[in-house]
ZARO-658651 format. One line per field, with one value per residue: y, z, x of N, C-alpha, C, O in turn; residue in one letter. Coordinates in nm, 4 decimals. Layout:
REM residues N
n_north = (Y	...)
n_up = (Z	...)
n_east = (X	...)
ca_north = (Y	...)
ca_up = (Z	...)
ca_east = (X	...)
c_north = (Y	...)
c_up = (Z	...)
c_east = (X	...)
o_north = (Y	...)
o_up = (Z	...)
o_east = (X	...)
residuo = (A	...)
This chain:
REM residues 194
n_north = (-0.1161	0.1747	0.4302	0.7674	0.9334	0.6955	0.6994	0.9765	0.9505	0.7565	0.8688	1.1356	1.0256	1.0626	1.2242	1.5299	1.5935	1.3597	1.0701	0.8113	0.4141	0.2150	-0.0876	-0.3605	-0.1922	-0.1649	-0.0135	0.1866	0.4512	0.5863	0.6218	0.8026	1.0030	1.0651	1.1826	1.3860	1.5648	1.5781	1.6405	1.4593	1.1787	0.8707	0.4990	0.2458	-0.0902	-0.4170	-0.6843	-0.7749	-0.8032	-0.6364	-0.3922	-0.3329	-0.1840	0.0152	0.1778	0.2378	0.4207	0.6590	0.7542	0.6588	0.5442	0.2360	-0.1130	-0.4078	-0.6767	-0.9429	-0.9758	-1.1690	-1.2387	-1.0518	-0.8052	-0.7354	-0.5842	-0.3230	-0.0500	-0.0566	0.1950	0.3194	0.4575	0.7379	0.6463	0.3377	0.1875	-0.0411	-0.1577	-0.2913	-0.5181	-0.7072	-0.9588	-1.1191	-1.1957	-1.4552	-1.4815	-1.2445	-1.1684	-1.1128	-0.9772	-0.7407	-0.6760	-0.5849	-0.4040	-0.2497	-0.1758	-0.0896	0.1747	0.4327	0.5450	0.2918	0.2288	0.0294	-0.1113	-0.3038	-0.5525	-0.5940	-0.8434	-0.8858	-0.7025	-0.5919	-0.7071	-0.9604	-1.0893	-1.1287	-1.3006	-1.5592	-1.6567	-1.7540	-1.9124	-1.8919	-1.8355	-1.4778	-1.2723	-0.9576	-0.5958	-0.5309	-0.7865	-0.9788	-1.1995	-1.5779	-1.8441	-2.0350	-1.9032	-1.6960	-1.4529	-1.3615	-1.4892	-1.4794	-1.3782	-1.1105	-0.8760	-0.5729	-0.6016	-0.8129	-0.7174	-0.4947	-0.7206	-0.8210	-0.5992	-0.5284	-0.7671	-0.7443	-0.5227	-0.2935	0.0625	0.1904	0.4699	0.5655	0.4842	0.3756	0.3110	0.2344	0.2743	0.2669	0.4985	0.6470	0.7737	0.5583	0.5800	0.5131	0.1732	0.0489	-0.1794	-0.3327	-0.2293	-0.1162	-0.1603	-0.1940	-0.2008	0.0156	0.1001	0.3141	0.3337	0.3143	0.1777	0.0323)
n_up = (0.0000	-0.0902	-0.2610	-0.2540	-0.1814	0.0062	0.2058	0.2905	0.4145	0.6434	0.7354	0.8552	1.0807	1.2515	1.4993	1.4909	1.4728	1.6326	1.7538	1.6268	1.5666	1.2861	1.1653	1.0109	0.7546	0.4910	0.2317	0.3379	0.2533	0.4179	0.6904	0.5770	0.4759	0.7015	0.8489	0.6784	0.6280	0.8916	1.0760	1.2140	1.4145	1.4034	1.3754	1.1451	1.1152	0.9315	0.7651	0.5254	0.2809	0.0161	0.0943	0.3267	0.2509	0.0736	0.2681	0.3562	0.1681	0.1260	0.3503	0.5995	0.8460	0.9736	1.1111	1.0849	1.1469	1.2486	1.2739	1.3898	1.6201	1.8538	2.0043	2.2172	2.2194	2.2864	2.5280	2.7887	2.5988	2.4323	2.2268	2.0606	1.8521	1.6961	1.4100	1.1824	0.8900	0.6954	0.7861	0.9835	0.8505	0.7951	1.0159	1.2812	1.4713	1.5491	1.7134	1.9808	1.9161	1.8384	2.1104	2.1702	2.0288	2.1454	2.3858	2.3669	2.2331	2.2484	2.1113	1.8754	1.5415	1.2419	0.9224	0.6984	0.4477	0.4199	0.4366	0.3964	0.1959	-0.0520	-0.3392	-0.2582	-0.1039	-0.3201	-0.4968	-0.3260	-0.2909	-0.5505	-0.5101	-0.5415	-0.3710	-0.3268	-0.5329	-0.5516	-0.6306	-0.3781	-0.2078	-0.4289	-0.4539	-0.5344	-0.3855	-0.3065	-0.3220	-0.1820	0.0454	0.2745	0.6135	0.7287	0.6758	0.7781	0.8665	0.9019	1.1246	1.2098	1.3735	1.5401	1.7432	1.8294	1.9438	2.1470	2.2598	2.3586	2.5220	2.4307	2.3305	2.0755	1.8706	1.6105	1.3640	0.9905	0.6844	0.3547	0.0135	-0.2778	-0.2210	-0.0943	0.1981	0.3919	0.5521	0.5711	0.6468	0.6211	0.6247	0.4149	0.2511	0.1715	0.0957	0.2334	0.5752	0.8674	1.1595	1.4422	1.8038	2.1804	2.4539	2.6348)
n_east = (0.0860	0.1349	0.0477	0.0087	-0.2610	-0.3355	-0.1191	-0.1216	-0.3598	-0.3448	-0.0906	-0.2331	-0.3720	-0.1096	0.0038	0.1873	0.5143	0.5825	0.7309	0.8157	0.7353	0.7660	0.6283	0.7260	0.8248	0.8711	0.9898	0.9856	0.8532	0.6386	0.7207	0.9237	0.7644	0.6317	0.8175	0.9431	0.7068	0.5532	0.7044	0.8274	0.9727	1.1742	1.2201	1.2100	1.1277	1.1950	1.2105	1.3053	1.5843	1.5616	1.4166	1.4825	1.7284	1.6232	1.4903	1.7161	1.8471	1.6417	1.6849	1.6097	1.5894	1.6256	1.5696	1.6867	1.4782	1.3309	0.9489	0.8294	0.9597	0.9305	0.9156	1.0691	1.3287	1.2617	1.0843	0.8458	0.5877	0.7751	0.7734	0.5200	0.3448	0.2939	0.3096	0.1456	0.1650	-0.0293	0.0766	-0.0124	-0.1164	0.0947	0.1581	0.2720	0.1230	-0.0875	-0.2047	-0.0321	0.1120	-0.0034	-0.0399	0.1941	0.2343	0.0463	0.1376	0.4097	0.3788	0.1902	-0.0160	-0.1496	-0.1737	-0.3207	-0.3427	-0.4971	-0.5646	-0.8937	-1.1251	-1.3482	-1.5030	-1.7079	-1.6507	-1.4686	-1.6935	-1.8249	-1.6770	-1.6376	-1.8932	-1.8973	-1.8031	-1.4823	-1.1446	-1.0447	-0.9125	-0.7564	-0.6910	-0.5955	-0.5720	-0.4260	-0.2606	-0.3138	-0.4750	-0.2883	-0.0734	-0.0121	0.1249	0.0112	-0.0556	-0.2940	-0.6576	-0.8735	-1.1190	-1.2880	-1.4768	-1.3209	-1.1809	-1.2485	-1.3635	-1.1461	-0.9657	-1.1534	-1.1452	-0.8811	-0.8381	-0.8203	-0.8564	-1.0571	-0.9825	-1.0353	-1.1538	-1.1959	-1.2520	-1.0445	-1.0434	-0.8816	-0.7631	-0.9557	-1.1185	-1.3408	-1.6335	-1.8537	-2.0447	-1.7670	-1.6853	-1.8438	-1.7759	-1.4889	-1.1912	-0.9755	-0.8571	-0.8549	-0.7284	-0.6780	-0.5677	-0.5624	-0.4390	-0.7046)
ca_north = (0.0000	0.2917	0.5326	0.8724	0.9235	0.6162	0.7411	1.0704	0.9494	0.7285	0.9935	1.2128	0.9832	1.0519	1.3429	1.5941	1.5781	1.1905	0.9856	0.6391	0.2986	0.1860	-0.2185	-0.4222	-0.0154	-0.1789	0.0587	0.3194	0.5711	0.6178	0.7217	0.9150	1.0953	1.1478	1.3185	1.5130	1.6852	1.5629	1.6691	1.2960	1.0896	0.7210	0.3694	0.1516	-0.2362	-0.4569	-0.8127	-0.8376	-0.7082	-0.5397	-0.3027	-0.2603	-0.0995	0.0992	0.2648	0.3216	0.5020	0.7320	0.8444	0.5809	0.4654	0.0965	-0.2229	-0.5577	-0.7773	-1.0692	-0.9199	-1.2584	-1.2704	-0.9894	-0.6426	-0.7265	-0.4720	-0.1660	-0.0456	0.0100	0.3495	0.4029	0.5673	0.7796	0.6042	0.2467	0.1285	-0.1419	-0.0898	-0.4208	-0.6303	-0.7910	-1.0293	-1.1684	-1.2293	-1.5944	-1.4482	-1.1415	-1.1016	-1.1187	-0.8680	-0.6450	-0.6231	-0.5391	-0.2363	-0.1169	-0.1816	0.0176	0.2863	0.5220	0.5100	0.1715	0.2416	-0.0758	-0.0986	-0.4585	-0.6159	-0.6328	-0.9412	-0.8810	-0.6196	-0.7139	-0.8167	-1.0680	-1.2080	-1.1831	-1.4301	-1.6420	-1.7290	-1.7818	-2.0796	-1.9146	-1.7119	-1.3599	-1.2136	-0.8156	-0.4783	-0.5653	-0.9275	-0.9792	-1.3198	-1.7185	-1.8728	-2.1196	-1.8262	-1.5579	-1.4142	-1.3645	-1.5979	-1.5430	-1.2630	-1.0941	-0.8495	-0.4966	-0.6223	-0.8962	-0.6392	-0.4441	-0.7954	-0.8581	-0.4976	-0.5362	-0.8514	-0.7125	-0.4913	-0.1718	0.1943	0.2357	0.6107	0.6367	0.3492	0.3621	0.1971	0.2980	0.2612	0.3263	0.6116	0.7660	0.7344	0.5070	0.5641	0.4897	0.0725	-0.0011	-0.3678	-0.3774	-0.1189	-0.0796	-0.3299	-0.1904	-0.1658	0.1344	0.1392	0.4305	0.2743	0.2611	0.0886	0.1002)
ca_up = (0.0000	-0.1361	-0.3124	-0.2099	-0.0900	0.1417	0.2759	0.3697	0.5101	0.7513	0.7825	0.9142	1.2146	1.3531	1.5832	1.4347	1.5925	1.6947	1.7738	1.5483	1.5041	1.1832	1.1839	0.8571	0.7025	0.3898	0.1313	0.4370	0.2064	0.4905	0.7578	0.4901	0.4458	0.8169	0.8593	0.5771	0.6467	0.9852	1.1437	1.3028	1.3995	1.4898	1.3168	1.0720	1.0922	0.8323	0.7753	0.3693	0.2416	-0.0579	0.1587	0.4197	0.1641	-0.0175	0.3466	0.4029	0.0486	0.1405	0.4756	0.7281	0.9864	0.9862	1.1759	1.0186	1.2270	1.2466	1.3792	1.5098	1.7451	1.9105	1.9937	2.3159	2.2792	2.2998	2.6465	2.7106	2.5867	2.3760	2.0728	2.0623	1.7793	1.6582	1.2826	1.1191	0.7943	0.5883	0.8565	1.0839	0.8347	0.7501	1.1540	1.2965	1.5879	1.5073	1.8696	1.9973	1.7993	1.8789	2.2406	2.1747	1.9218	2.2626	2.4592	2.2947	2.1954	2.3708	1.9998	1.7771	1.4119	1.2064	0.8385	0.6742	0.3497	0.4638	0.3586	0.3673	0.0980	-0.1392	-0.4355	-0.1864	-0.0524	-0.4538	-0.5324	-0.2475	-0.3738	-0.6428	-0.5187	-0.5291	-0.2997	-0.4339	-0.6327	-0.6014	-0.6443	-0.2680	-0.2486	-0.5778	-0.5064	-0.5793	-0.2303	-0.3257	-0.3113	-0.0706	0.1567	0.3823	0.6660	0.7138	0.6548	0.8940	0.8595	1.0078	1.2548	1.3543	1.4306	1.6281	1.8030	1.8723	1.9901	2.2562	2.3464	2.4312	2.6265	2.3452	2.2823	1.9395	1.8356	1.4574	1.2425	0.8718	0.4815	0.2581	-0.1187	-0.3905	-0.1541	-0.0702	0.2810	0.4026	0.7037	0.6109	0.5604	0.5692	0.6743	0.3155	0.0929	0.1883	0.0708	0.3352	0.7415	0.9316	1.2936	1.5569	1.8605	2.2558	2.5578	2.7038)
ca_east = (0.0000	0.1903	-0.0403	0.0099	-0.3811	-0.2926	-0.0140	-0.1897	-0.4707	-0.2882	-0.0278	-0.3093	-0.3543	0.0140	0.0147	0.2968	0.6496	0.5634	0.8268	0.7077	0.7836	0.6777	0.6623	0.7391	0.7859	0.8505	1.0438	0.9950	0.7682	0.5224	0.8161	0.9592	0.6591	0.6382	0.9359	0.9460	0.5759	0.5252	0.8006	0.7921	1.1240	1.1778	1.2375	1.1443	1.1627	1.2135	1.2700	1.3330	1.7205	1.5918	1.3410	1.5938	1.8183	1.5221	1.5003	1.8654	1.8738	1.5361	1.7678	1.4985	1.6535	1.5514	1.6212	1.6286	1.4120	1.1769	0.8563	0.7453	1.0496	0.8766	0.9289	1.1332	1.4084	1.1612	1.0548	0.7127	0.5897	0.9009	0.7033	0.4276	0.2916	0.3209	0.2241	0.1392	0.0125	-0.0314	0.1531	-0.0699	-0.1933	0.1919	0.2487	0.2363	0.0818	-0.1063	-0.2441	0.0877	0.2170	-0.0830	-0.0730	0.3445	0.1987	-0.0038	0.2648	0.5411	0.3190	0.0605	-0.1278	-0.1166	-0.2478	-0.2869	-0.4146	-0.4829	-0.6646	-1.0395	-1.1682	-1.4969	-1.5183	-1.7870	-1.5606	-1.4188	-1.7585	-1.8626	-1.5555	-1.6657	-2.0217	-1.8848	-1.6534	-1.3493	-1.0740	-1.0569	-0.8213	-0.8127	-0.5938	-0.5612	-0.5159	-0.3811	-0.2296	-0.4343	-0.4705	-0.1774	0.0829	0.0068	0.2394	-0.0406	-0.0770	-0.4437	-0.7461	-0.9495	-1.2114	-1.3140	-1.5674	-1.2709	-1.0847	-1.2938	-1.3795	-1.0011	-0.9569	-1.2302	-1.0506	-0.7450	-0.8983	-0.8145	-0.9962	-1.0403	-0.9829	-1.0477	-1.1994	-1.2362	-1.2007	-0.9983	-1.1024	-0.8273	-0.7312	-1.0364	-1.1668	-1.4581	-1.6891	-2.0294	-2.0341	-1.6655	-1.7079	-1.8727	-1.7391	-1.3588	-1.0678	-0.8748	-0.9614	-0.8091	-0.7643	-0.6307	-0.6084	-0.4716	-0.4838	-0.7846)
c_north = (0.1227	0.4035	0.6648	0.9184	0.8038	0.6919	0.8954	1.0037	0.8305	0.8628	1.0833	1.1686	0.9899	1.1801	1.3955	1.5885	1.4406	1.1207	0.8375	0.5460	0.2419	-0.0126	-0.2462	-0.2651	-0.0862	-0.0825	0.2005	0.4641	0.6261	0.6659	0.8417	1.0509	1.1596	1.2246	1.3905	1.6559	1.6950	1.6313	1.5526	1.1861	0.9433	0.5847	0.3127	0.0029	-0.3587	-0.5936	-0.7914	-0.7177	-0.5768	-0.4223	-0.2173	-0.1474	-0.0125	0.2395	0.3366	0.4499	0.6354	0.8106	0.7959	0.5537	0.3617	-0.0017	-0.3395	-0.6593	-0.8563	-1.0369	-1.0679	-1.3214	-1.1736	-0.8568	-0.6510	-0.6317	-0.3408	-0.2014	-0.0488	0.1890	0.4152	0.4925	0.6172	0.7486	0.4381	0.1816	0.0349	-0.1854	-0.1760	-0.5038	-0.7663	-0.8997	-1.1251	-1.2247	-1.4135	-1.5426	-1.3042	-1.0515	-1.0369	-0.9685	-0.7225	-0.5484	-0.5293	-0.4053	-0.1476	-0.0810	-0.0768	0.0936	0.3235	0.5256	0.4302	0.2563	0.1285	-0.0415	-0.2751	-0.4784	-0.6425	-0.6863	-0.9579	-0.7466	-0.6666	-0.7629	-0.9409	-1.1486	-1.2482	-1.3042	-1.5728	-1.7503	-1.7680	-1.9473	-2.0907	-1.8118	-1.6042	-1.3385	-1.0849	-0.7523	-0.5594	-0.6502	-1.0123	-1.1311	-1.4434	-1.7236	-1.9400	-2.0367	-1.7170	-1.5318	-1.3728	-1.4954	-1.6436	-1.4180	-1.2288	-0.9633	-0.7209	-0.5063	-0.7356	-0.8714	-0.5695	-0.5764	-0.8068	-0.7239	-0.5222	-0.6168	-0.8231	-0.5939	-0.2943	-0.0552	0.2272	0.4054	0.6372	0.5088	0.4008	0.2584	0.2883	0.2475	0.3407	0.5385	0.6962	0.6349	0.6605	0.4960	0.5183	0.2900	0.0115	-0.1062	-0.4055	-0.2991	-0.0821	-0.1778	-0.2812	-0.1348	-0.0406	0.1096	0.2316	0.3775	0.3001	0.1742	0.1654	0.0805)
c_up = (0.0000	-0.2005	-0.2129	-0.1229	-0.0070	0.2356	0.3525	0.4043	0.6496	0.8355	0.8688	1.0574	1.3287	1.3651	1.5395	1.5588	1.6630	1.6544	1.7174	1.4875	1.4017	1.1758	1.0567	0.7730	0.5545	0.2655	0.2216	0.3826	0.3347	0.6213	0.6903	0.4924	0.6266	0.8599	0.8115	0.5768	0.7895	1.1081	1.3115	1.2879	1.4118	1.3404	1.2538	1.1026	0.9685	0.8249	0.5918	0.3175	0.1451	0.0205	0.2359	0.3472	0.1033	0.1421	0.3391	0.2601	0.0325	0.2712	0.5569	0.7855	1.0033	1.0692	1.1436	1.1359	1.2200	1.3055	1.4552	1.5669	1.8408	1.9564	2.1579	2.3932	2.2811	2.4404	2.6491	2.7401	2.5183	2.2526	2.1317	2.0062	1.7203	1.5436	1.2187	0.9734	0.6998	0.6370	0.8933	1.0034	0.7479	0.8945	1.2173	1.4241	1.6141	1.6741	1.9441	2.0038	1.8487	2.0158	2.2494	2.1493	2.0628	2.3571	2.4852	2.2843	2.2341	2.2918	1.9307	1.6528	1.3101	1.0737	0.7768	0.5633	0.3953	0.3875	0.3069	0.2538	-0.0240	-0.2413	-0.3839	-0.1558	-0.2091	-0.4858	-0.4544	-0.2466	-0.4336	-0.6446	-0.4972	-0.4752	-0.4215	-0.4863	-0.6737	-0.6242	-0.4838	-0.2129	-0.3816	-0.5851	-0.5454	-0.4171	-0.2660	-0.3273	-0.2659	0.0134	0.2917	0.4611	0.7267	0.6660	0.7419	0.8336	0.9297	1.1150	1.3113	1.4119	1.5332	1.7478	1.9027	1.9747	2.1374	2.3476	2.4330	2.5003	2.5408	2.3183	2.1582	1.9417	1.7402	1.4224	1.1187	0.7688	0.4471	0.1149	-0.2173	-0.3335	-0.1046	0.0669	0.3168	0.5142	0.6912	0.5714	0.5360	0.5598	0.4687	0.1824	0.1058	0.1719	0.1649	0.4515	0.8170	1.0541	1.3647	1.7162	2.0016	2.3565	2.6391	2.8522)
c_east = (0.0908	0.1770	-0.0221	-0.1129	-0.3982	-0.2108	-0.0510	-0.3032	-0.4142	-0.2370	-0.0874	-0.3318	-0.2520	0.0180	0.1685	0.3942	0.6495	0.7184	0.7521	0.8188	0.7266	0.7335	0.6460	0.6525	0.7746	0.9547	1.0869	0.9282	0.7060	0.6218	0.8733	0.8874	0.6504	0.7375	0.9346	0.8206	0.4922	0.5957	0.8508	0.9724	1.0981	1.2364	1.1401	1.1682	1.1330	1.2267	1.3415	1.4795	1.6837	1.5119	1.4167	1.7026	1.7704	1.5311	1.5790	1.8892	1.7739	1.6010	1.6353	1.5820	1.5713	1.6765	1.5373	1.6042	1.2728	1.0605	0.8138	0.8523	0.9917	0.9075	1.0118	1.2521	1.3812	1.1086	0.9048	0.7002	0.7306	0.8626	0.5718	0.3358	0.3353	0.2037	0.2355	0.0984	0.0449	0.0638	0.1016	-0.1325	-0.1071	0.1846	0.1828	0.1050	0.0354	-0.1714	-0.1720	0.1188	0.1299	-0.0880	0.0555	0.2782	0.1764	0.0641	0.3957	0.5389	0.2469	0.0220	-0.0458	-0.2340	-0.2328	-0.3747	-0.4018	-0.5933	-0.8088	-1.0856	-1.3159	-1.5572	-1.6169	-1.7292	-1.5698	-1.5323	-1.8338	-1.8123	-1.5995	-1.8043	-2.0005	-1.7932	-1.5281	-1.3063	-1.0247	-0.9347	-0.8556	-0.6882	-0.5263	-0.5382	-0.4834	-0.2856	-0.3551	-0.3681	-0.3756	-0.0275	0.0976	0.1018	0.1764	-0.1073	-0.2075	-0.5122	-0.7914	-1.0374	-1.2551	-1.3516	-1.4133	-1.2072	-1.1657	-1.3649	-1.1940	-0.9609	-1.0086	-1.1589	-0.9299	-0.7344	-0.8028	-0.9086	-0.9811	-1.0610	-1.0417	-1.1127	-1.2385	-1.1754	-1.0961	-1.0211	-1.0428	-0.8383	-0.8114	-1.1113	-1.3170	-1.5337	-1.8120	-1.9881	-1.8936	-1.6280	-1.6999	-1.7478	-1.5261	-1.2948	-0.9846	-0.9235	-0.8208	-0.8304	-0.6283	-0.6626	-0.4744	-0.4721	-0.5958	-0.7619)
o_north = (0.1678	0.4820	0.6494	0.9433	0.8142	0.7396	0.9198	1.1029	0.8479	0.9290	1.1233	1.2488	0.9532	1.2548	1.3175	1.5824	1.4242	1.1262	0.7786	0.5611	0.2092	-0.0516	-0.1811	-0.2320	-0.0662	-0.1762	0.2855	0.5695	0.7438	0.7773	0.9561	1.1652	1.2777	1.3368	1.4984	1.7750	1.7749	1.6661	1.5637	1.1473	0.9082	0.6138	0.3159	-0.0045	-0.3652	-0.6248	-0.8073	-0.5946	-0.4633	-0.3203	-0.0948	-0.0433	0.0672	0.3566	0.4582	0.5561	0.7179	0.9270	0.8831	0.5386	0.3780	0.0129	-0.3714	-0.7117	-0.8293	-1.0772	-1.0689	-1.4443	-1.2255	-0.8059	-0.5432	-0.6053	-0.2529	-0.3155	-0.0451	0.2687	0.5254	0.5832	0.5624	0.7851	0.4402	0.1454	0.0093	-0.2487	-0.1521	-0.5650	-0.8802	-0.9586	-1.1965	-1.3429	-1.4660	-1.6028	-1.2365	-0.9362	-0.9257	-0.8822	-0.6196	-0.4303	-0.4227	-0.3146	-0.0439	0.0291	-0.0180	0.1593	0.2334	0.4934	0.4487	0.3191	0.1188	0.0386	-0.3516	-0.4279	-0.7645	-0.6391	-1.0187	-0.7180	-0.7729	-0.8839	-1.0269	-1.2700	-1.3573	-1.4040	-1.6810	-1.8691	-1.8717	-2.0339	-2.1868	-1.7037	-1.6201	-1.4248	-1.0566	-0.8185	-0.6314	-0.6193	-1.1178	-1.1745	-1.4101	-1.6628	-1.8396	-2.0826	-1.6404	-1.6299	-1.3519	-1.5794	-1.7557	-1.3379	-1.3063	-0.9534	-0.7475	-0.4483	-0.7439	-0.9402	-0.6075	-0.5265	-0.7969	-0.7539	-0.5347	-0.5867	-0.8676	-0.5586	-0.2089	-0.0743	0.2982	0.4578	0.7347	0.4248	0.4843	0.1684	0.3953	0.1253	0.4459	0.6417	0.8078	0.5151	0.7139	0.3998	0.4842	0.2684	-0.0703	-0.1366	-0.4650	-0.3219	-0.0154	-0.2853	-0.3594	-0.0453	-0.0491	0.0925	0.2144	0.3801	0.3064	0.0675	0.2788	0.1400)
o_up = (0.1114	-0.2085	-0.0925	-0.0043	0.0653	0.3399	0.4647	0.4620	0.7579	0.9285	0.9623	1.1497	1.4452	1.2683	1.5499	1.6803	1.7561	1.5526	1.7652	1.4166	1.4264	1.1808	0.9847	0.7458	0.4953	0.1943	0.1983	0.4450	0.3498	0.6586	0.7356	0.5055	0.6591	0.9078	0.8700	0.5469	0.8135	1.2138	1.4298	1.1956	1.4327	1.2300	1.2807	1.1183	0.9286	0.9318	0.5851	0.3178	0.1582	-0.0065	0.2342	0.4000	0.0576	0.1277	0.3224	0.2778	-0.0541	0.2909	0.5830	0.7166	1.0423	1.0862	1.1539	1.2037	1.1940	1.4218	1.5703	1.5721	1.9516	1.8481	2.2168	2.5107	2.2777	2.4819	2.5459	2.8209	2.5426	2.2021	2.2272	2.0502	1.7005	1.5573	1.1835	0.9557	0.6215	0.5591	0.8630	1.0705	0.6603	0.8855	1.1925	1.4311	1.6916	1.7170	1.9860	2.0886	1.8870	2.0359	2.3110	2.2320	2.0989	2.4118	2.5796	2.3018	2.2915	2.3395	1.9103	1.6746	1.2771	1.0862	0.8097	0.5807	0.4037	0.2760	0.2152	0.2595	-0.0828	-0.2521	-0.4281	-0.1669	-0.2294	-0.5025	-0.5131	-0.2161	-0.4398	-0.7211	-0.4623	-0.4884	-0.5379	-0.4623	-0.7663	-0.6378	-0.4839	-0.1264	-0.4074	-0.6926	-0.5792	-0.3560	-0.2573	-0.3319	-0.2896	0.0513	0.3946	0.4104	0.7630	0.6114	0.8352	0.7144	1.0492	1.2100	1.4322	1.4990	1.6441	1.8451	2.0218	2.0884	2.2328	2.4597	2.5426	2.5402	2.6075	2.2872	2.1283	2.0102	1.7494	1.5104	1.1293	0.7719	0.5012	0.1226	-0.2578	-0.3794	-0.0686	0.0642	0.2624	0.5865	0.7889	0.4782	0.4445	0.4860	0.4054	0.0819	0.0207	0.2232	0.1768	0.4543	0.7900	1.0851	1.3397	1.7519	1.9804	2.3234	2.6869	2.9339)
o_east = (0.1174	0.2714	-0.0426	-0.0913	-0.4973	-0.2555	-0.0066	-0.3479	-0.4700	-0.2831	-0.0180	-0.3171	-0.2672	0.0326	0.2631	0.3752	0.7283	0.7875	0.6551	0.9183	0.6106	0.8502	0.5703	0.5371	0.6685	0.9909	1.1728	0.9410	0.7385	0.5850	0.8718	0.9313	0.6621	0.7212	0.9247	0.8290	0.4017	0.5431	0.8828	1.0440	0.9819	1.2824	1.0200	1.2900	1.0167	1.2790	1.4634	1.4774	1.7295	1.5752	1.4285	1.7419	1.8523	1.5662	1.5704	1.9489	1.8033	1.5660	1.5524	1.6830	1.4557	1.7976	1.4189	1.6926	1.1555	1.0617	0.7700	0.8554	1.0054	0.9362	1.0044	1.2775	1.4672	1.0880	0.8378	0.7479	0.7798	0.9286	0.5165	0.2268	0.4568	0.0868	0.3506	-0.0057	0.1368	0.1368	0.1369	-0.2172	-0.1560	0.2175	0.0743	-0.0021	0.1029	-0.1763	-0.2038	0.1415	0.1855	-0.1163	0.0515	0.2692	0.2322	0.0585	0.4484	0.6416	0.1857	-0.0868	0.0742	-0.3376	-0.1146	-0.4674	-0.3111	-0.7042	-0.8226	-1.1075	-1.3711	-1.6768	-1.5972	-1.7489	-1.6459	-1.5155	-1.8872	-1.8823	-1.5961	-1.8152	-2.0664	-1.7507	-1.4596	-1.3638	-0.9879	-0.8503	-0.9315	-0.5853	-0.4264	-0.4562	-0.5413	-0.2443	-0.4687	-0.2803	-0.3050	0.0866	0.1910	0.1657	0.2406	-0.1816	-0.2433	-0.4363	-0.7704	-1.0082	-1.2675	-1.2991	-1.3913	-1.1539	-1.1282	-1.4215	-1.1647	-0.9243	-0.9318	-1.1180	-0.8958	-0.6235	-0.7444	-1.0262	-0.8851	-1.1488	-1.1162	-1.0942	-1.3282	-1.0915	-1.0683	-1.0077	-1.0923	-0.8873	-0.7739	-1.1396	-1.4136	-1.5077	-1.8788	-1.9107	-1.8835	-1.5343	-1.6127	-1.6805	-1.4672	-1.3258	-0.8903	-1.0079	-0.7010	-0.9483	-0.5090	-0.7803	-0.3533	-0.5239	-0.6009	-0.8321)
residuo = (X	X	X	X	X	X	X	X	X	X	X	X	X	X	X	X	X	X	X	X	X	X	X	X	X	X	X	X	X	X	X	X	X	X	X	X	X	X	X	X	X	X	X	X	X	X	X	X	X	X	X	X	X	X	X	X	X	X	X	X	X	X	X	X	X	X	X	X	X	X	X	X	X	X	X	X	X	X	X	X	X	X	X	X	X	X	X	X	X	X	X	X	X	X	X	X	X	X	X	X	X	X	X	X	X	X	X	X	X	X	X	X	X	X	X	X	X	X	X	X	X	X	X	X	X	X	X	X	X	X	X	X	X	X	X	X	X	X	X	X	X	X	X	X	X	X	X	X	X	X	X	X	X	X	X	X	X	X	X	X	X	X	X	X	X	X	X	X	X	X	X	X	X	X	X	X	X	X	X	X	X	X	X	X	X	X	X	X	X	X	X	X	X	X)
């Protein structure tokens, strides 16, 4: 997810001058962008070489690491912000990983493929796993280790005993509040400990 109207409308969720950890940053656009108009510092993390190097060449400050070893050498409350944005649905242990986000950070912001988008439950009547802009692999060669769903997010949230701040879609960059369960290929959450 690298579209410029992505990247601002997250972006918009991180309180200016934020100190942020960005988890599996990816290429590091979306720190980039926070520094540069945010006036926002902090780290990226990375697992994959060529990404890690896409950072270092954008001037990110990244650290190559396995997110599902766990976020152990962060204190808690070491960022102001902690993001996730098209992670949580690579992690062996996405719960895990979640409680770390609230952990680490006095706001978690997470973004993720929403499966329930009607394309997706179209495909599904139909017999077969979808194939979109936003899940764009066949189920036989994803890199994601499962799906989940706005509402199972706001189920999981509750669970872990989280205050959601913000909730929306996103839709080929344009925001979604009315219906996002249905109408959004991508789920948005702003979120801290409740």
């Amino acid at each position: 997810m690298s579209d410029r109207a992505t990247l601002q409308s997250i972006a918009r969720l991180v309180p200016p001058g934020s100190r942020v950890l960005d988890l599996g940053c990816g290429d590091g656009a979306l720190l980039d962008l926070l520094k540069r108009e945010h006036g926002c510092s902090g780290y990226g993390v990375e697992i994959a070489d060529a990404n890690v190097l896409a950072c270092v060449k954008r001037g990110v400050d990244v650290i190559q690491l396995n997110l599902d070893e766990g976020l152990s050498m962060f204190g808690d409350d070491s960022f102001d912000v902690v993001l996730q944005i098209d992670t949580l649905q690579h992690l062996r242990n996405a719960e895990t990983m979640l409680r770390e986000t609230a952990r680490v950070g006095k706001l978690g912001i997470v973004a993720f493929p929403n499966f329930a988008h009607w394309p997706n439950r179209l495909s599904i009547v139909r017999g077969r796993m979808p194939v979109t802009k936003r899940l764009p692999y066949q189920w036989y060669d994803t890199p994601n280790i499962r799906v989940g769903t706005f509402k199972d997010f706001e189920v999981l949230a509750t669970r872990n005993r989280l205050a959601i701040l913000d909730a929306f879609g996103l839709q080929e960059g344009r925001e979604v509040r009315r219906l996002p369960n249905l109408l959004a290929g991508t789920a948005v959450f702003k979120f801290e400990r409740g």
